[in-house]
MMTF fields as JSON, N, C-alpha, C and O atoms, coordinates in Angstrom:
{
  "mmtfVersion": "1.0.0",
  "mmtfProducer": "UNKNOWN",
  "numBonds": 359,
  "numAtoms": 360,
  "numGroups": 90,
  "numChains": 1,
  "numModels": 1,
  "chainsPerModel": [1],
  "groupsPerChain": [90],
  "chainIdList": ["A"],
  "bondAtomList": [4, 2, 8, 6, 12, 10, 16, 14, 20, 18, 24, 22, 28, 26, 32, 30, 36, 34, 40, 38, 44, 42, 48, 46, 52, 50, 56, 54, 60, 58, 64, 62, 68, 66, 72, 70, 76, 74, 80, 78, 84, 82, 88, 86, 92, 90, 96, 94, 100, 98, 104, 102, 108, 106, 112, 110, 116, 114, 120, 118, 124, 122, 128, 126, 132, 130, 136, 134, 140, 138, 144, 142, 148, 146, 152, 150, 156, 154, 160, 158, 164, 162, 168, 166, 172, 170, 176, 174, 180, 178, 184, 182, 188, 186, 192, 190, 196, 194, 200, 198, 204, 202, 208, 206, 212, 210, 216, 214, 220, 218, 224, 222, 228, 226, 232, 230, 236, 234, 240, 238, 244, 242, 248, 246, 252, 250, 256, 254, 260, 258, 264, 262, 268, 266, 272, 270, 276, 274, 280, 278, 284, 282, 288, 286, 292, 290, 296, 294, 300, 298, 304, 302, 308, 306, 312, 310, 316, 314, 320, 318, 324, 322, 328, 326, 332, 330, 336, 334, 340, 338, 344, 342, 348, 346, 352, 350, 356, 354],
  "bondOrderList": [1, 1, 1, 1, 1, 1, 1, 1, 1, 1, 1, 1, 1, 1, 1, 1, 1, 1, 1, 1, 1, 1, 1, 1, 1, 1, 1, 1, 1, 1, 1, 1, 1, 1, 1, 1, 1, 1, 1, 1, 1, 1, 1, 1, 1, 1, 1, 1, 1, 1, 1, 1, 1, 1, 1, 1, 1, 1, 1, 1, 1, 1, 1, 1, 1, 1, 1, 1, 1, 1, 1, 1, 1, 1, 1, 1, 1, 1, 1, 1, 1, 1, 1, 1, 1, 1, 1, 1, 1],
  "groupList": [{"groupName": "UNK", "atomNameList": ["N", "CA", "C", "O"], "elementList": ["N", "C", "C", "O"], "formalChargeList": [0, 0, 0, 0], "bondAtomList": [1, 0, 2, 1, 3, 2], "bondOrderList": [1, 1, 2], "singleLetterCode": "X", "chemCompType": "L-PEPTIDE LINKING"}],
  "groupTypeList": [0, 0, 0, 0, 0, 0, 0, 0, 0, 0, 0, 0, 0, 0, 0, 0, 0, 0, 0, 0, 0, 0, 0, 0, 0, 0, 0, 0, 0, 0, 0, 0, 0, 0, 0, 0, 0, 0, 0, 0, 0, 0, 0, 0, 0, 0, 0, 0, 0, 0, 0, 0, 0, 0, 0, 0, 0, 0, 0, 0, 0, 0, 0, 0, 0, 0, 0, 0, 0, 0, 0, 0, 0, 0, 0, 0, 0, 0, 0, 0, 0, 0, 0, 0, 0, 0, 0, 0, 0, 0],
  "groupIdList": [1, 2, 3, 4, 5, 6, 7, 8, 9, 10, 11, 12, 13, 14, 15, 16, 17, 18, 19, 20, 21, 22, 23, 24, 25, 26, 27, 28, 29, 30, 31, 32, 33, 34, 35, 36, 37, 38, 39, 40, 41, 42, 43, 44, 45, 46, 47, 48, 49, 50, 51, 52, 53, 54, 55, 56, 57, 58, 59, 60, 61, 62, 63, 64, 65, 66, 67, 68, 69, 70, 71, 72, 73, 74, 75, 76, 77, 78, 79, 80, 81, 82, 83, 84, 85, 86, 87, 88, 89, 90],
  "secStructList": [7, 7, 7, 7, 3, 3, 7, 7, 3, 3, 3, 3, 6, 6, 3, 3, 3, 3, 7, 7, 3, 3, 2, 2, 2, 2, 2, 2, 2, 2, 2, 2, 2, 2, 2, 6, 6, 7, 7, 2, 2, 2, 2, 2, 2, 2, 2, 2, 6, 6, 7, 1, 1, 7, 2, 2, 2, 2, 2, 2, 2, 2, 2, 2, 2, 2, 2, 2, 2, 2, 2, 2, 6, 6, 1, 7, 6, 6, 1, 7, 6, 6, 7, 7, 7, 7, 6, 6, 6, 7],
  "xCoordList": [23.664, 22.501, 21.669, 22.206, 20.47, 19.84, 19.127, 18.748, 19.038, 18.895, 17.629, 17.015, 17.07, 15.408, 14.731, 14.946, 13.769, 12.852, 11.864, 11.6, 11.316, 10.899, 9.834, 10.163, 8.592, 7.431, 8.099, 8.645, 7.973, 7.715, 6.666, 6.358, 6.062, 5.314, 5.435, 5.51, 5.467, 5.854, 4.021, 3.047, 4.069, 3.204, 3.571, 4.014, 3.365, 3.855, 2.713, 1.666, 2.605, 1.698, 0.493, -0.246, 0.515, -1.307, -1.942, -3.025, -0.708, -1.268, -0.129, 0.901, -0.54, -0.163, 0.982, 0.412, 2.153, 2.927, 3.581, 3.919, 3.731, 4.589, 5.672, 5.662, 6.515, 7.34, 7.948, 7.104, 8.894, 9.578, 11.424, 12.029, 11.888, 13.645, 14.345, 13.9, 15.469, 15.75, 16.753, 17.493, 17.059, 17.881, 18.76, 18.881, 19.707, 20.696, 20.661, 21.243, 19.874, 18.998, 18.168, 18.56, 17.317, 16.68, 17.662, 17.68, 18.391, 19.682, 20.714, 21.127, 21.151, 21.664, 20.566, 20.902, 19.337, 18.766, 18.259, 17.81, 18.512, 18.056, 18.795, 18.531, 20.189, 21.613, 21.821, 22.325, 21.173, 21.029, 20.093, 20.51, 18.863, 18.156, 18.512, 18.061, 19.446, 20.0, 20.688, 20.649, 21.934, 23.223, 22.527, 23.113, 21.127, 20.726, 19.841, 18.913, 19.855, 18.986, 17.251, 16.561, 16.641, 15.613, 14.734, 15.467, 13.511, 12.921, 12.64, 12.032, 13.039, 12.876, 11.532, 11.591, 10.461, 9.471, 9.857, 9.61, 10.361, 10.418, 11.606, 11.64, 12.336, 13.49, 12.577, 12.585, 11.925, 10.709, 10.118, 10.077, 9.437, 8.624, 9.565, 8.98, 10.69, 11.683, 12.324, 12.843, 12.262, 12.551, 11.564, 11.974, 10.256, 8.935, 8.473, 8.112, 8.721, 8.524, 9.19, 8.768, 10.103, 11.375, 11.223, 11.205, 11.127, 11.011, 10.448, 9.221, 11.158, 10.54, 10.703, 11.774, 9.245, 9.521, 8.588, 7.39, 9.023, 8.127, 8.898, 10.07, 8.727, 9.323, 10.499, 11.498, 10.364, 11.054, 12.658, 13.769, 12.12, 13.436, 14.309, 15.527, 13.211, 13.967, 14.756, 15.971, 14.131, 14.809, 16.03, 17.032, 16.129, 17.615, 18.382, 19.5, 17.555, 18.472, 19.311, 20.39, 18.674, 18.603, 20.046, 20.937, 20.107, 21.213, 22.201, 23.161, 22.236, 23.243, 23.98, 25.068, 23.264, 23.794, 24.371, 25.401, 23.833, 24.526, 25.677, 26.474, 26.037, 26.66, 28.353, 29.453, 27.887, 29.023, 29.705, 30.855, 28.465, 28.695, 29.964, 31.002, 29.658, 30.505, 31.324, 31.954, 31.612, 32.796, 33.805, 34.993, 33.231, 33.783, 34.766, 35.872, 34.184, 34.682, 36.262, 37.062, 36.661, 37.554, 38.127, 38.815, 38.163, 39.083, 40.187, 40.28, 40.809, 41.726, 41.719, 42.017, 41.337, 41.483, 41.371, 40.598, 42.661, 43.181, 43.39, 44.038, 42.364, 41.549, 40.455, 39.618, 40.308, 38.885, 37.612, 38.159, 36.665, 35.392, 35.117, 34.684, 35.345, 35.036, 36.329, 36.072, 37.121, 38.279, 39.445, 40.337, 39.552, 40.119, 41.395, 41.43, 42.485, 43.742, 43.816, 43.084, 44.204, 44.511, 45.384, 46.217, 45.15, 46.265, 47.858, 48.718, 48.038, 49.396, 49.55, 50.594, 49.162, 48.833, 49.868, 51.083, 49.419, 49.94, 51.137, 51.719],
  "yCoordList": [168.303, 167.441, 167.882, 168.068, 168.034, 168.672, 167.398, 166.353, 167.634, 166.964, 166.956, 166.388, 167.612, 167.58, 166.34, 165.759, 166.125, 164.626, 165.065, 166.256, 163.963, 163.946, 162.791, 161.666, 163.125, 162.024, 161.187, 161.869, 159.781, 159.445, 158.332, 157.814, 157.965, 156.906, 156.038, 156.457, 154.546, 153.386, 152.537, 152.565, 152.043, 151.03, 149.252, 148.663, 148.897, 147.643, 146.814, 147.374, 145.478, 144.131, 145.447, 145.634, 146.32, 146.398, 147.605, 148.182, 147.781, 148.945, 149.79, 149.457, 151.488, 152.79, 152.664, 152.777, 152.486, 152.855, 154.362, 154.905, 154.974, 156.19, 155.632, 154.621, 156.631, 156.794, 158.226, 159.105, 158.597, 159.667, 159.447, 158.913, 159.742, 159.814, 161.147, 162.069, 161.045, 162.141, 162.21, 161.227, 163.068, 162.869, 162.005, 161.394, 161.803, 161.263, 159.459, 158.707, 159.089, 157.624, 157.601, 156.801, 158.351, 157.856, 157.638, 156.678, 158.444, 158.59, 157.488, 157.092, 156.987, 156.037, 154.677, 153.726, 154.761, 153.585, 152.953, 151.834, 154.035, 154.175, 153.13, 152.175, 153.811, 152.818, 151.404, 150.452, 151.662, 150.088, 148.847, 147.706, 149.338, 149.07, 149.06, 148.187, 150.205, 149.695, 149.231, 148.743, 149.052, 148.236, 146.439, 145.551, 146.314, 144.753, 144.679, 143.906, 145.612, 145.46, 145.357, 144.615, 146.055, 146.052, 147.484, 148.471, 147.722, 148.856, 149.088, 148.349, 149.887, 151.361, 150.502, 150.25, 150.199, 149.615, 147.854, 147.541, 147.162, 146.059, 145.73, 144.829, 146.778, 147.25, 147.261, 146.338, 148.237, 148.52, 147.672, 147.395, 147.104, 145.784, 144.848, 144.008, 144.576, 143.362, 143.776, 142.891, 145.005, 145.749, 145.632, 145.352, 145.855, 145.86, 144.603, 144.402, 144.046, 142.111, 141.577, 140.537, 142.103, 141.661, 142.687, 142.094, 144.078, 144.713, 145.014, 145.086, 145.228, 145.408, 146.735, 147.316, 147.438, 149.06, 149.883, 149.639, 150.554, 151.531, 151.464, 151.734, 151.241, 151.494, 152.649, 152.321, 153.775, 154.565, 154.047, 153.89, 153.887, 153.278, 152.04, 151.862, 151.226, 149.958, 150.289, 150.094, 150.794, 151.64, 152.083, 151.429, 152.997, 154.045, 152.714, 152.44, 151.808, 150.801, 149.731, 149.204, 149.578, 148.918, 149.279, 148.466, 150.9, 151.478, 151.272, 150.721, 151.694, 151.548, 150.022, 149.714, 149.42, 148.195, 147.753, 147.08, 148.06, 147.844, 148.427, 147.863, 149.648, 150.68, 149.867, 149.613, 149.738, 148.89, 147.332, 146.908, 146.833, 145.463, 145.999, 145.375, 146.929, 147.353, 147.875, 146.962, 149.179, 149.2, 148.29, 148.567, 147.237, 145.589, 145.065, 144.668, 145.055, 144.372, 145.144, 144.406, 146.262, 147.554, 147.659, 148.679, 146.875, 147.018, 145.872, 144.91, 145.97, 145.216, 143.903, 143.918, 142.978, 141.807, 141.097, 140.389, 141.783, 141.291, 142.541, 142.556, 143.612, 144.612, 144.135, 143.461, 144.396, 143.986, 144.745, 145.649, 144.783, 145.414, 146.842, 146.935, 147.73, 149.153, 149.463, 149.97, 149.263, 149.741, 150.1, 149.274, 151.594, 152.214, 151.913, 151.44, 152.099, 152.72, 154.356, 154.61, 154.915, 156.301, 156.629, 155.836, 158.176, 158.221, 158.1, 157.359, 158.978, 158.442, 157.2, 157.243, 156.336, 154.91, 154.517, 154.514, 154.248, 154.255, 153.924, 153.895],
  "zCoordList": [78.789, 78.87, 80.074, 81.166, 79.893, 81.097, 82.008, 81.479, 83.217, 84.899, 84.968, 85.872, 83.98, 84.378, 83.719, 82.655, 84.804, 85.019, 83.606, 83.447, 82.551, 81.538, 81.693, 82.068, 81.393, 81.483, 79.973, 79.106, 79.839, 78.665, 78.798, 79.871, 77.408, 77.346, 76.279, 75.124, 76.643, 75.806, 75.372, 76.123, 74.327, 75.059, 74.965, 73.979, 75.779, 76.651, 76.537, 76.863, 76.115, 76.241, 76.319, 77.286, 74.988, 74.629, 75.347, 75.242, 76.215, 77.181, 76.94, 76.353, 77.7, 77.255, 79.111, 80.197, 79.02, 80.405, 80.442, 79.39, 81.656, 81.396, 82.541, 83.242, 82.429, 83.263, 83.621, 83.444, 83.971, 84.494, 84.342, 85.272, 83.561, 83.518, 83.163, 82.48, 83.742, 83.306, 81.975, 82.031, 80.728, 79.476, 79.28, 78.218, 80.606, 80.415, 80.499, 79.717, 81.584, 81.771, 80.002, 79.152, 79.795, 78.216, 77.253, 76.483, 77.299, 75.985, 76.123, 75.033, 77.016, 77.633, 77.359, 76.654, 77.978, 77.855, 76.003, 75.754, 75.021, 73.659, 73.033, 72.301, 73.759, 73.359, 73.59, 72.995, 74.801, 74.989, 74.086, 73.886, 73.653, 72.949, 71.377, 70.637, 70.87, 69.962, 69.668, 68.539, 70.606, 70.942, 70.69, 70.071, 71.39, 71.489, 70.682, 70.915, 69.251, 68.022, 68.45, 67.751, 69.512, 69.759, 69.934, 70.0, 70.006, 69.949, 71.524, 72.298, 71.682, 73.147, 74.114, 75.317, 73.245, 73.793, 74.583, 75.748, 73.752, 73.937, 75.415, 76.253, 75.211, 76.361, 77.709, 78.523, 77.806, 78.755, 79.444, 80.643, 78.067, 78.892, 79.246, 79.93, 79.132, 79.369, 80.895, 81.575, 81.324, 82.252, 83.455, 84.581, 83.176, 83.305, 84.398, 85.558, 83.326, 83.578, 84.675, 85.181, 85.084, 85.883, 87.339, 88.417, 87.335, 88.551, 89.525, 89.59, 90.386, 91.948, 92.003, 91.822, 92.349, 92.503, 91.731, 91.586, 91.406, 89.916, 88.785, 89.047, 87.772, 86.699, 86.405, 85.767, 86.813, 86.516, 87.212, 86.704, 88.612, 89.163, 88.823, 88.821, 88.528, 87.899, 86.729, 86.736, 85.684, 84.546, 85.066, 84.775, 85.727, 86.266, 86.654, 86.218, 87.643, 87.912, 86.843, 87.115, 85.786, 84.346, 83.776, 83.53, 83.587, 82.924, 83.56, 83.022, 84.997, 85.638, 85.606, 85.12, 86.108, 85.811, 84.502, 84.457, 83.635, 82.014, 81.829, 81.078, 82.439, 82.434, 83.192, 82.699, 84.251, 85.151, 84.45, 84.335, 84.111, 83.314, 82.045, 81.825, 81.535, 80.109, 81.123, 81.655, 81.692, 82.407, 83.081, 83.243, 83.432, 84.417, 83.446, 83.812, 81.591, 80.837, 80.544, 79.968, 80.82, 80.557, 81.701, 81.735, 82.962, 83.945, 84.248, 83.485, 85.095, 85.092, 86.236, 87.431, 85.515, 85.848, 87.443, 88.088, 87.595, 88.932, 90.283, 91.329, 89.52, 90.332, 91.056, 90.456, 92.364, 92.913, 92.131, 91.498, 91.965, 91.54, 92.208, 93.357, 91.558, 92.27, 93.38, 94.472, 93.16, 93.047, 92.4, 92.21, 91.934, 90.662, 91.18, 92.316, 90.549, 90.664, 91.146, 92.103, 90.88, 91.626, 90.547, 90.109, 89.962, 88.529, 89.145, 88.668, 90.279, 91.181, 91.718, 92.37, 91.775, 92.012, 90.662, 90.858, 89.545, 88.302, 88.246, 87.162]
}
């Protein structure tokens, strides 16, 4: 998957927005949008509506956070938050 930054453009409440992500944030953020039965656009503006910053960043910030939320659900319980086990730990 390539690291390089990608203009895209949505349009949002009527107007034309761009942004800047790189493959792996869009491809990731697509999922999300189809995971919550909604279109790429509507993701955006729901993103949009809510951030502090530029868009592009809030976005990166968007995934990530979704990203951790689904990982949180796959850890163990009575693990603190962001603290793995260690495979020798085990």
């Amino acid at each position: 998957m390539s690291s390089d930054v990608r203009k895209r453009s949505v349009t949002i409440a009527g107007h034309r927005t761009s942004f800047s992500l790189e493959d792996a944030f869009w491809s990731e953020l697509q999922g999300i949008a189809t995971r919550r039965d909604m279109a790429i656009a509507e993701l955006v503006a729901e993103v949009d509506e809510g951030r502090d910053g530029n868009l592009s960043s809030a976005l990166r910030l968007y995934v990530l956070a979704n990203l951790q939320g689904r990982l949180g659900r796959d850890r163990d319980p009575d693990m603190p938050s962001g603290h793995e086990e260690a495979p020798e730990d085990q």
